[in-house]
C-alpha positions, 0 to 999 in steps of 0.5 A, a space after each residue: 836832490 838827494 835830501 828830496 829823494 831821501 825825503 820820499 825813501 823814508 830815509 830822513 829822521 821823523 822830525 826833520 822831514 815833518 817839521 821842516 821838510 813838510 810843514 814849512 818847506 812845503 807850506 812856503 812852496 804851497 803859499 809861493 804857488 798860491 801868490 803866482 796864481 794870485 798874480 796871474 789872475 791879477 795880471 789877466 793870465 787865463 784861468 787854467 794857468 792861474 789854476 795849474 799854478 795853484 795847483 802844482 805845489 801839490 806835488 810837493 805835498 804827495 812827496 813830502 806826506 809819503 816821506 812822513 808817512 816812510 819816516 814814521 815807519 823807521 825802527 826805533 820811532 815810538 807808535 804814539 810818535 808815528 801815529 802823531 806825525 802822520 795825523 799832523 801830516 795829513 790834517 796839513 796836506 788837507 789844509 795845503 789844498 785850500 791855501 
């Protein structure tokens, strides 16, 4: 749990927790959720358990823009980099809402 909690500190470089920790660790969570609500559904399971599982990847993508938005603060990041990174975050974290 460390690189999580490291994640959501602000503590990881700005690459890594944008490139791999939120947009493509948190697009296969996000897809994962959206295939077991899929399932569910198909399965006959009732509506809010679809949805909830639907629904929980969310989580994921608060901590995962919280850390980019951390991360993009560190010394050392160039203004236009930040400023790139937590747009890009942003516009996925919008996208994960309808996927």
């Amino acid at each position: 749990m460390k690189p999580l909690a490291d994640l959501l500190n602000g503590r990881l470089p700005l690459a890594r927790a944008l490139w791999r920790w939120a947009l493509l660790y948190g697009t296969l969570i996000n897809l994962a959720g959206l295939l077991a609500a899929l399932a569910a559904v198909a399965a006959g399971a009732p509506a809010p358990l679809a949805l909830a599982l639907f629904l929980l990847p969310l989580a994921y993508v608060a901590v995962a823009v919280v850390g980019v938005w951390r991360s993009a603060g560190q010394d050392g990041v160039p203004a236009r980099e930040a400023s790139g990174a937590r747009v890009t975050v942003l516009l996925w974290a919008v996208a994960m809402l309808v996927v």
